[in-house]
Each structure stands twice: as C-alpha cells, then as structure tokens.
FIMI-96305 format. One record per residue: x, y, z of N, C-alpha, C in turn; residue in three letters. Coordinates in steps of 0.02 Angstrom, whole numbers, plus 50000, padded with zeros to 5 digits. Atoms other than C-alpha are relative to their C-alpha. Last residue first. Layout:
N
XYZXYZXYZAla/...
% end
This chain:
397
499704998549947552735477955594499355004650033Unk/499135002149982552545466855458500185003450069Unk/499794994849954550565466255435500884997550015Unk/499915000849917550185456855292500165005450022Unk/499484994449968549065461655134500424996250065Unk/499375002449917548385448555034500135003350024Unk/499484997949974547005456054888500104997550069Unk/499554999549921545355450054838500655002049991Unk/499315000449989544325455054665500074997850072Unk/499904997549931542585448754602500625002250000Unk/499414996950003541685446654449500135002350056Unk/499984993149987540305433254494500715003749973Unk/500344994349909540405415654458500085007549963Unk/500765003549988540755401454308499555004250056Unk/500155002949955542455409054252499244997549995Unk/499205005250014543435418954112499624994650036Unk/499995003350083541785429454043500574994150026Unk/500405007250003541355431154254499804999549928Unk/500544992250052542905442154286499464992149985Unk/500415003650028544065437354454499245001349944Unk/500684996150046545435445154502499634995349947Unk/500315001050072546635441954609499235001649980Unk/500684997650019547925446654727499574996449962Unk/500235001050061549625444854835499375002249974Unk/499835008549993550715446954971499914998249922Unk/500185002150036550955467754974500034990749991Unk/499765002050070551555473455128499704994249954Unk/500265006550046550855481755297500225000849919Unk/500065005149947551775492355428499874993549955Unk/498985005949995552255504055286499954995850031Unk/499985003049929550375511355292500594996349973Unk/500384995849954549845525855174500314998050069Unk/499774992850014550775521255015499875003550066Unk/499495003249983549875503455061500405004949990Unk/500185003149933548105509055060501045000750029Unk/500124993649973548255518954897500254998050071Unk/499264994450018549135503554811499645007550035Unk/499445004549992547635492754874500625002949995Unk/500004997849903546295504754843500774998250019Unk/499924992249949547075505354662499925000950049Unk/499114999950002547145485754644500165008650024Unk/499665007349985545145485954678500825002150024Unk/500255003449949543805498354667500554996850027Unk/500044996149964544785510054535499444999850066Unk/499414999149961545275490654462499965008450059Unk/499584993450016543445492554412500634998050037Unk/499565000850064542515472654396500615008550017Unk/500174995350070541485474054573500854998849948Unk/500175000250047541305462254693500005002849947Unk/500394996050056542615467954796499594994649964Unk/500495003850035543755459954955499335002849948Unk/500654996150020545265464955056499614997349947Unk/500305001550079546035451655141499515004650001Unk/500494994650021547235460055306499654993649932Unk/500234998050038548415446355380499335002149976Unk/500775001350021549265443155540499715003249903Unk/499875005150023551125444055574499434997949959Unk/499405001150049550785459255663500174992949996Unk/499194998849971549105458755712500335000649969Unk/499555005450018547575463655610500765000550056Unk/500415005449950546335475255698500414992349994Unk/499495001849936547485489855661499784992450031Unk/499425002750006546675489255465500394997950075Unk/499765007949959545135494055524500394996149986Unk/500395002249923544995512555495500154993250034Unk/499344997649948546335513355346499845000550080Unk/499324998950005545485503155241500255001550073Unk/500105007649957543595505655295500764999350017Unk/500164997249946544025525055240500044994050038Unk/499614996149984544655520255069500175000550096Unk/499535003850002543175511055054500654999450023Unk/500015006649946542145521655100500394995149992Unk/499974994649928542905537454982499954994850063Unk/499334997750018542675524654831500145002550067Unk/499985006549995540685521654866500775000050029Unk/500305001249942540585541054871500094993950023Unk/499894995149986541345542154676499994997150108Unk/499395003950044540375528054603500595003050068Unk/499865006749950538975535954690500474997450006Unk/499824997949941539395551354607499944996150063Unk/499344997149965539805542754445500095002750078Unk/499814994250053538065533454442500685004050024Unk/499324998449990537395516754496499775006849974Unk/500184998649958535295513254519500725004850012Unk/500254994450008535265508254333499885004150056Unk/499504991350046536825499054339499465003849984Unk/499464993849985536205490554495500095003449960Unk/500094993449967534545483854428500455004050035Unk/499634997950060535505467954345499465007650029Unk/500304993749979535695459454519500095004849924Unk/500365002849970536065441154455499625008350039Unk/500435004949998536935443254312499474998950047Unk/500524997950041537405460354383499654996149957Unk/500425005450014538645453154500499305001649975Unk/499845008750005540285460954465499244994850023Unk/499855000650046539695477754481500124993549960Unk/500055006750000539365477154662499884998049909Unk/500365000250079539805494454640499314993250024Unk/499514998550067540745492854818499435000749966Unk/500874996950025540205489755022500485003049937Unk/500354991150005541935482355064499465000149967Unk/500304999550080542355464355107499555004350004Unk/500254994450024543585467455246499754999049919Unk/500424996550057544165453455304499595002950009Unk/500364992950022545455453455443499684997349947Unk/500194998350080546475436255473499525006150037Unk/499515003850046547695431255619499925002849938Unk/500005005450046546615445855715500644996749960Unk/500155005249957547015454655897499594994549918Unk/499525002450000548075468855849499784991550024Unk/499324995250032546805482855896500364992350018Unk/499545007550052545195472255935500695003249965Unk/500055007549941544555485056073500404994249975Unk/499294998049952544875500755953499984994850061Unk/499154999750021543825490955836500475001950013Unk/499915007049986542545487455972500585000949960Unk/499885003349939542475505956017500044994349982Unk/499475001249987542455511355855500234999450052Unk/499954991549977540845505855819500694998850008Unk/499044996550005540435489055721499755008250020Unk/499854994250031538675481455757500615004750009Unk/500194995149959538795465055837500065005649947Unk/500334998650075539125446355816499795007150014Unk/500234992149998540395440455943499655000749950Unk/500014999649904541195421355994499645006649996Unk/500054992050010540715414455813499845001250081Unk/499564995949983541325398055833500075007249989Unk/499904999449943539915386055851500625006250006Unk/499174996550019539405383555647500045005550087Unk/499665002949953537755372155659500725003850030Unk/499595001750031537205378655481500654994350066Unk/500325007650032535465381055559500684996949962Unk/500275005349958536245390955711499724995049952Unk/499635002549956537325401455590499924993550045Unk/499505008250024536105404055486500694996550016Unk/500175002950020535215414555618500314993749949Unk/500365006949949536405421955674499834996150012Unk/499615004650004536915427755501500064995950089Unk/500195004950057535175434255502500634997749986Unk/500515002949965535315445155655499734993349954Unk/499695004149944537055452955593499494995350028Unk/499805005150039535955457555429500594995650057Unk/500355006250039534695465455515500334995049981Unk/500125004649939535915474055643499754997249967Unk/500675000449985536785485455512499664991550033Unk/500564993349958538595492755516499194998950007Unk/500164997150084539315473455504499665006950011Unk/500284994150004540195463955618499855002049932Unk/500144996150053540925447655650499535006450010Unk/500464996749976542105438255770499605005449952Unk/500154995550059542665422555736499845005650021Unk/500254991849969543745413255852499664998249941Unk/499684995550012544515393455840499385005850029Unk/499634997349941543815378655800500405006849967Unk/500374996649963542325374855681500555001350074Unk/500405005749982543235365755561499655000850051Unk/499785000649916544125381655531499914993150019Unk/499385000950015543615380255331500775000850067Unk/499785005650026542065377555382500564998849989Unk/499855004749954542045393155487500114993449991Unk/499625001349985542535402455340500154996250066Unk/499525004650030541275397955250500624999350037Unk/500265006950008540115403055373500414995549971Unk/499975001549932540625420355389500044994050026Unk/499504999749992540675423155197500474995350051Unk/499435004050050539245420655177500334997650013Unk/499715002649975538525431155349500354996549953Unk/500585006749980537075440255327500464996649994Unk/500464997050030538515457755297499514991950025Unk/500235007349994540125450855367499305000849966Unk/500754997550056540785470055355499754994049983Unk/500274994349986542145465655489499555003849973Unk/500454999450050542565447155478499605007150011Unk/500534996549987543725444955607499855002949937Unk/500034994750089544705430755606499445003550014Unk/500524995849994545705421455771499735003749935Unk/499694994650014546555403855709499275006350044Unk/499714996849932546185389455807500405006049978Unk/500415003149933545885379155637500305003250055Unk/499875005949981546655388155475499574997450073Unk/500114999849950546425402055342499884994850042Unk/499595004849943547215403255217499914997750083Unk/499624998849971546465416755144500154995950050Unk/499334993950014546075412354981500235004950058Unk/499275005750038545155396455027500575005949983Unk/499645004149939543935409255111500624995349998Unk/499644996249926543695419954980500304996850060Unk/499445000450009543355406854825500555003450045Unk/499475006550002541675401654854500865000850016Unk/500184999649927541085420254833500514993150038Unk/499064995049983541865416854652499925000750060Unk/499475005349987540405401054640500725004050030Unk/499795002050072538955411254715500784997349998Unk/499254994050014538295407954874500274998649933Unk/500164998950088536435396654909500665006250014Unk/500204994650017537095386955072499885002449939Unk/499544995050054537185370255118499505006149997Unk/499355004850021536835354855235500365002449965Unk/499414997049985536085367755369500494997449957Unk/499715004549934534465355555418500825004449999Unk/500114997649945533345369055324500364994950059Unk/499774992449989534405366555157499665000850079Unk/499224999949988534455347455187500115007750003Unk/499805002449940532525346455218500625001150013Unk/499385006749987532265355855059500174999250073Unk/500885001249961530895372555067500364993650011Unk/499954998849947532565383555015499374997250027Unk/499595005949958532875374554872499715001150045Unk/499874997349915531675380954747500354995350027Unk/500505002249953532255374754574499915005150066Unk/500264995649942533205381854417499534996350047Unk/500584995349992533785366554328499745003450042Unk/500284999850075535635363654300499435001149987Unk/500345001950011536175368354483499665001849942Unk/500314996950043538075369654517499224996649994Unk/500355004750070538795362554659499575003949970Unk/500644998550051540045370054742499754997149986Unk/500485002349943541375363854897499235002549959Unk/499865007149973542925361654780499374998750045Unk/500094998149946542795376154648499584991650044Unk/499984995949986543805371454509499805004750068Unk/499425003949950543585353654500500245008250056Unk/499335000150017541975357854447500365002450041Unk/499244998049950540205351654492500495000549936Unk/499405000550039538495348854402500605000850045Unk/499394998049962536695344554466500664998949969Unk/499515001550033534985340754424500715004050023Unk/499454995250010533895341754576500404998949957Unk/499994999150048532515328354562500295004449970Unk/500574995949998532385325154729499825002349937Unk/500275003249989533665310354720499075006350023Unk/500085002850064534755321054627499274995650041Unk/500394994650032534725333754789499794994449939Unk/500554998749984535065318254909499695005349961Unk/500275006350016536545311954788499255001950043Unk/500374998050088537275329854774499704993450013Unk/500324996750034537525329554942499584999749960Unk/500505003349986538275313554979499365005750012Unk/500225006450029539455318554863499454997750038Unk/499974996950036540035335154935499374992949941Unk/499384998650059540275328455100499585002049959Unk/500115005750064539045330955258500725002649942Unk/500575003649965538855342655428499934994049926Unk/500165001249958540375352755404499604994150044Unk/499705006649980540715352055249500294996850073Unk/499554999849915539245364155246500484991950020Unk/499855005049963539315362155036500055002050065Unk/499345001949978539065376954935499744996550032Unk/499855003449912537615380354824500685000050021Unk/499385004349962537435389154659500134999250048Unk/500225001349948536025394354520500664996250048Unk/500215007349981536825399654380499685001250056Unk/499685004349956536635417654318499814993750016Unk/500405005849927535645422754187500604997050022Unk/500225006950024536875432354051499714997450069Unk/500795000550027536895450454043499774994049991Unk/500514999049927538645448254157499225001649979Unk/500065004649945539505439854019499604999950029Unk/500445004350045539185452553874499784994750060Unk/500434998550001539975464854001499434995549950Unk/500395000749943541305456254022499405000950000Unk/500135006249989541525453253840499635002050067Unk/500515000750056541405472253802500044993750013Unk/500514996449973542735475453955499294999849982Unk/500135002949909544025465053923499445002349988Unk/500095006350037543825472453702499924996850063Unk/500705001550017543945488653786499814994049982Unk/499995000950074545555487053900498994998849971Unk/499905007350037544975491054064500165000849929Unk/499845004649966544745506054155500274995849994Unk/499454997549971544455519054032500404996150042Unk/499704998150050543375508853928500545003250042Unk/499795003350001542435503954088500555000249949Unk/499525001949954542185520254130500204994950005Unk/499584996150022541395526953945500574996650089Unk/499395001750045540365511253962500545004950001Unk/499775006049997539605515554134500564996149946Unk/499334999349952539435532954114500264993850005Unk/499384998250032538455527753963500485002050018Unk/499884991650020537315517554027500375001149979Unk/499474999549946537215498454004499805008349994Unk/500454995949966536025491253879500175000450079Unk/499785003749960537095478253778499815001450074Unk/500105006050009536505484553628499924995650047Unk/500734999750006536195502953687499924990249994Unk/500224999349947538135503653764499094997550004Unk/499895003749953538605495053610499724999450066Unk/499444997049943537925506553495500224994750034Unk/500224995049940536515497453376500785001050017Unk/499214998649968536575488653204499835003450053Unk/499484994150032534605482453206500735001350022Unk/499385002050012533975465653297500505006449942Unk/499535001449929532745471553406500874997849990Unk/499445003950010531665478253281500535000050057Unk/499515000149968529885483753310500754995649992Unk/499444996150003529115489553185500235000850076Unk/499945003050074527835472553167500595006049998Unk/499625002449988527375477553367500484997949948Unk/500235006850055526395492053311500774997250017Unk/499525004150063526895504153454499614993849973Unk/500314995350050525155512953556500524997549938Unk/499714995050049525035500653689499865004249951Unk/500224992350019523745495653820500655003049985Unk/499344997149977523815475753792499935007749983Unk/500044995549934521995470653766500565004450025Unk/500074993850023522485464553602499605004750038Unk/500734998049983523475452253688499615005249965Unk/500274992649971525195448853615499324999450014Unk/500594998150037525575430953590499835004850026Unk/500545001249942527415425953683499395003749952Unk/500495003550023528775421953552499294998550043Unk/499895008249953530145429453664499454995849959Unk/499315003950021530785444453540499894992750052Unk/499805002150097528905449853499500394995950030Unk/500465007750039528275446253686500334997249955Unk/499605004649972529845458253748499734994449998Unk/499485003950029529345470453629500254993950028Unk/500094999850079527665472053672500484996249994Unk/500185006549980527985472753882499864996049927Unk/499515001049980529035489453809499834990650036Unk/499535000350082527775496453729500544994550005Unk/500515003550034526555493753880500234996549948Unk/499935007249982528105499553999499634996849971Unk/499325002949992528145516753895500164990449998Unk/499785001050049526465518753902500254998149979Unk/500355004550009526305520454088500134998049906Unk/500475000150019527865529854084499424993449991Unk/500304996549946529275528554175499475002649965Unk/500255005049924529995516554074499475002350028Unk/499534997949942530175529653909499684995350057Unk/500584999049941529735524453737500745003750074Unk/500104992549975530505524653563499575001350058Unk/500575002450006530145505253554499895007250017Unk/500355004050050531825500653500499325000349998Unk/499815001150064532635510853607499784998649946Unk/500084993050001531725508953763500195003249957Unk/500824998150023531915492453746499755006549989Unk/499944999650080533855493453722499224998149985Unk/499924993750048533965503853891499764996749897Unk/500304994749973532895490653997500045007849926Unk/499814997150034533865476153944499735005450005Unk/499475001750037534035469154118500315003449932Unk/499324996349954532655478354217500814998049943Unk/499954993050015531905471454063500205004950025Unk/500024997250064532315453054080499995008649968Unk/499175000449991532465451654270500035003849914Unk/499714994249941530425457154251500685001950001Unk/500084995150043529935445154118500315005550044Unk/499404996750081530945430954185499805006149986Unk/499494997449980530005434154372500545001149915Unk/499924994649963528255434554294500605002850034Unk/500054996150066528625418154207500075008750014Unk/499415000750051529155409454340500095006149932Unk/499474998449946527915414154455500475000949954Unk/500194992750001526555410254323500555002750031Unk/499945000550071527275390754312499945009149971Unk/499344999249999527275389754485499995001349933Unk/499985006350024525435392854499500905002249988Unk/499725000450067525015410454569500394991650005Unk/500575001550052524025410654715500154997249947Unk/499875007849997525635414354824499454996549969Unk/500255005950059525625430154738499934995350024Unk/500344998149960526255443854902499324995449940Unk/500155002049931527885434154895499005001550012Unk/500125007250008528125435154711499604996450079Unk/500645000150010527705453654736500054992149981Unk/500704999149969528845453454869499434997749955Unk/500095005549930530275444754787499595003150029Unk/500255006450019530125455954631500024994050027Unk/500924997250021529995472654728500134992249960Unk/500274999749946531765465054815499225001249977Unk/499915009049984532645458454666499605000650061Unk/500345002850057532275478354581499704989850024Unk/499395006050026532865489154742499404995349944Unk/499955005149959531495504154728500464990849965Unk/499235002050010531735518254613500194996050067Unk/500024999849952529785523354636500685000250038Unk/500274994650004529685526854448500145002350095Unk/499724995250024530955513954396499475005850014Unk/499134999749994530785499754510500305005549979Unk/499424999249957528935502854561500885001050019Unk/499844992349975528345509254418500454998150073Unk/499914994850026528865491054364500255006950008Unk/499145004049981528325480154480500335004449969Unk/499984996449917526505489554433500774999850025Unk/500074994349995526825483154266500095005550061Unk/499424998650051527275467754271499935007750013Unk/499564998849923525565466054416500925002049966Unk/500004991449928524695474554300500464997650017Unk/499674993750041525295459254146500025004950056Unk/499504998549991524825445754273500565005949972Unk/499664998549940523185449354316500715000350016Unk/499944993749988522895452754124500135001650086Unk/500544999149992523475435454065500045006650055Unk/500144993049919524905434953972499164998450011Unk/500604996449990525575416653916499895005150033Unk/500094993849961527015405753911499435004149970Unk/
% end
C-alpha cells in the first residue's frame, strides 16, 4: 500500500464530507469510489480501508494525535497515524503538523476512547447490558464484517452455488448454522457475476438470514411485510413460501419500494401481489388480513456497525430517544393488520433491550388481544452476523 497525492485529497475531501458536511459515511464512500473508476482495483481498496478505518476509530485518532476531524489539519494528523499503525510510508508532502514518532496508539486508554465509541453510547450500554456483555460486543462490532450471500433457493441449491462462485475464484465457507449462507473468505465484487445478475443470490447479512426461518412462515400463507425497506427480507421470505401464496409490502419511501421491485424481478420471486407506500388507508384496508406481520422497525441500527461504523457518530440520546417514540408508534399502528390466529414478528438491528424486549412488554400491556410466543436475541461476539433482536407475538382475540 501506498499514498499518492490524488488519493490522499480525495481521503480527505471524503472526509469533510462525513464529518464536516455530516453526510451518510458508506454512501460518500460509494460515490467517491463510484466517481474513481480510473482507479486500479488495488487503489479502490485501499482508499475504502482507510476511510471505514477512521470513520471507525475516529475518536481514538483524535486522541492520540490531539487533533480535531473537522479540521483540515486534524484529518492530516489523523491520515499520519493511521500510516504509523498500518505500516504505510508517510509522504513528506503530507500536510501535517504531529511528528508521527509521538504518536502512540498503544497507550492505557478509557474504554470508550480505546474502542472509540462516544460516551453517551458507553454510559447507555452499561446501563443496559451487563458491562463486561457490552465491552465484548462492542469489541465485536469494530471488527470488519464478513462478506455474506444467501442462496435464491429458488432458482438453484446451496451447493451448486458455491461450486460456480469457487469456480470464479470465489473462496467460500458455510455453517450449519445458517442454512441458505455462504460466507465469503476473500472480499470480491459480486455484483458484476452472471449468477448475481441472473437472481441466484443476494448480498444479506448472516442474522438477517435468520428472520424469515423465525417466523414460520409457510406456502399459501398471506404476510405483510410493512417497513420492507429494498426488500431483504421480502425475498427471503418468498423463498421460504416457495413462491406461493401473498406478500404484500410497504415501506414509507418509494425509492426503496422501487428497488425491491426491482430485485424482485431479477430474483424471479412472483408473489408479491402489492408494493406501495404505507398510508393509513391501506393499513386500515388490511385490518385482520395477515397470517404473518413484520414489522422490522427503523432503530439505532446499532447492531450493524461492523459494517456501518458511521452510525455511532451520527447517533445521539435524542435520536435515541425519537427513534424509540416510532417504534412504539409502528407497534400499535399496524398491529390490526395481523389476524386473529395470525402472528405479529417484531424486528431490530440494534443491541439495546430499550429497542427490543421493552417495546415488546410496552406493546403488550397495551394490547390483551395479542400474547407473548417468543424471542431472541442476537449479539455479533456470540455469532457470525449482525446484532439483531425478533420477537413472536400472536393475535388471540
């Protein structure tokens, strides 16, 4: 690895943008990869580690290099340290003012600074969670995420899969654990793959994986997927239909209903009878008319900061706060959409039980009709995915 000075600006620039402009972080570094296609794969690469990397540790550079982001300066000091601790050759063009030789990365530090979280953040996980849970998790989720497919076992098996990716030079892992995954051992592009643009699989993480199998959900059932967001979810669970039956999905914004359309038609998946922006005219239309409900709520997204690590600097209590309130609100709004007999799955990325088991016991204090089935919870120190929760609810009467 190597800087050269077109790619340092553009670090830089990416940069003010995330923290001066406070633009999403995975999005300014998929454009400017996008607006690079010049760049040699090898530059690409490099330019995206350095980036995830300091969005990532952000607070314990800043630390260690007495600087501030949002400063031209700052990010100079701060592109320094992250040479020192990667063995990359400083430039002596680089426009800092820290001598890289006092920089230490490995001093006793705080936790929150070590592990470079805020401090609303630790002081609420601490409250939340046992600390010692909470200090792993969080070790967890600073770790590069895998790369991870699902299977359309729809249109091929699992095996004859992985045998056209190996045969591209895709290395590849599976466990027993999650049944339609495959893990990928070296980062690659997929999405330019004949099998990804024929529909043979999707890129979803492994706990994502785990929603649809967890609600039981069967062939010629009706399910309405009501915050379906580009669709995941949507998809899996038509596999797990075998493509009979209902779906009907919604989400409050049309882009992302227009793009599970879309992979809908390349995934082949025939049983989505509605795709539409949720008002309460359609959910007072679907009163009593799903087997299954999910509701995977707009949350923290806390739980997947391996792979989005610019949330916890975008979070903050009053979001926290506001997030909470919607949720709440989804709850008790589209809960009627489930019949009786039918079942509710509520659904979180995020690690806080005051996302999760609390909605859940708020929800149900509220509505006697529906009773507790079951739950779980998923943290990504115990697992191979995301930290997620779901919850069972049925409707009894």
């Amino acid at each position: 690895m190597k800087w050269f000075k077109n790619t340092a600006k553009a670090v830089v620039e990416a940069l003010n943008d995330i923290f001066n402009e406070k633009r999403q972080a995975d999005k300014v570094i998929q454009n400017l990869l996008k607006q690079n296609k010049k760049w040699g794969s090898r530059d690409r690469k490099f330019v995206a580690k350095v980036l995830y990397d300091i969005v990532r540790w952000k607070r314990l550079y800043e630390y260690v290099t007495n600087s501030d982001i949002k400063t031209i300066e700052g990010k100079w000091n701060i592109l320094t340290a992250w040479s020192k601790q990667n063995s990359v050759e400083i430039p002596a063009w680089f426009e800092n003012t820290v001598e890289h030789n006092k920089i230490n990365l490995y001093q006793p530090l705080s936790f929150p600074i070590a592990q470079s979280i805020p401090d609303w953040l630790n002081e609420t996980g601490y409250k939340e969670l046992e600390k010692d849970f909470f200090e792993k998790e969080i070790q967890a989720l600073n770790r590069e995420a895998q790369v991870v497919i699902r299977t359309n076992t729809l249109l091929i098996s699992k095996e004859n899969l992985i045998s056209k990716l190996n045969k591209k030079g895709i290395q590849t892992e599976v466990n027993t654990d999650y049944p339609e995954a495959i893990f990928i051992i070296n980062r690659s592009k997929l999405t330019h793959l004949d099998c990804y643009k024929k529909g043979l699989f999707e890129i979803q993480d492994a706990s994502s994986q785990l929603v649809a199998p967890f609600t039981e959900v069967k062939p010629e059932m009706t399910v309405i997927d009501a915050c379906a967001g580009a669709g995941g979810k949507t998809l899996h669970l038509a596999t797990q239909m075998k493509n009979k039956g209902k779906i009907l999905a919604y989400d409050i914004y049309q882009n992302k209903i227009d793009e599970l359309l879309r992979r809908a038609r390349r995934n082949r998946v025939k049983i989505i009878r509605e795709a539409s922006v949720i008002t309460p005219e359609i959910i007072n239309n679907n009163r009593e008319k799903a087997d299954i409900l999910l509701l995977d709520v707009p949350c923290s997204s806390l739980g997947t900061l391996r792979r989005k690590p610019g949330l916890k600097w975008e979070l903050n209590p009053d979001k926290l706060l506001q997030i909470n309130t919607i949720q709440k609100n989804i709850l008790n709004s589209y809960a009627n959409m489930t019949k009786v007999g039918g079942y509710l799955i509520y659904v979180t990325c995020s690690i806080l039980p005051s996302e999760n088991k609390e909605n859940v016991n708020y929800f149900l204090k509220q509505n006697n009709n529906f009773t507790f089935v079951e739950d779980k919870n998923i943290f990504a120190h115990e697992t191979k995915g995301d930290g997620f929760y779901m919850a069972k609810l049925k409707r009894i009467k």
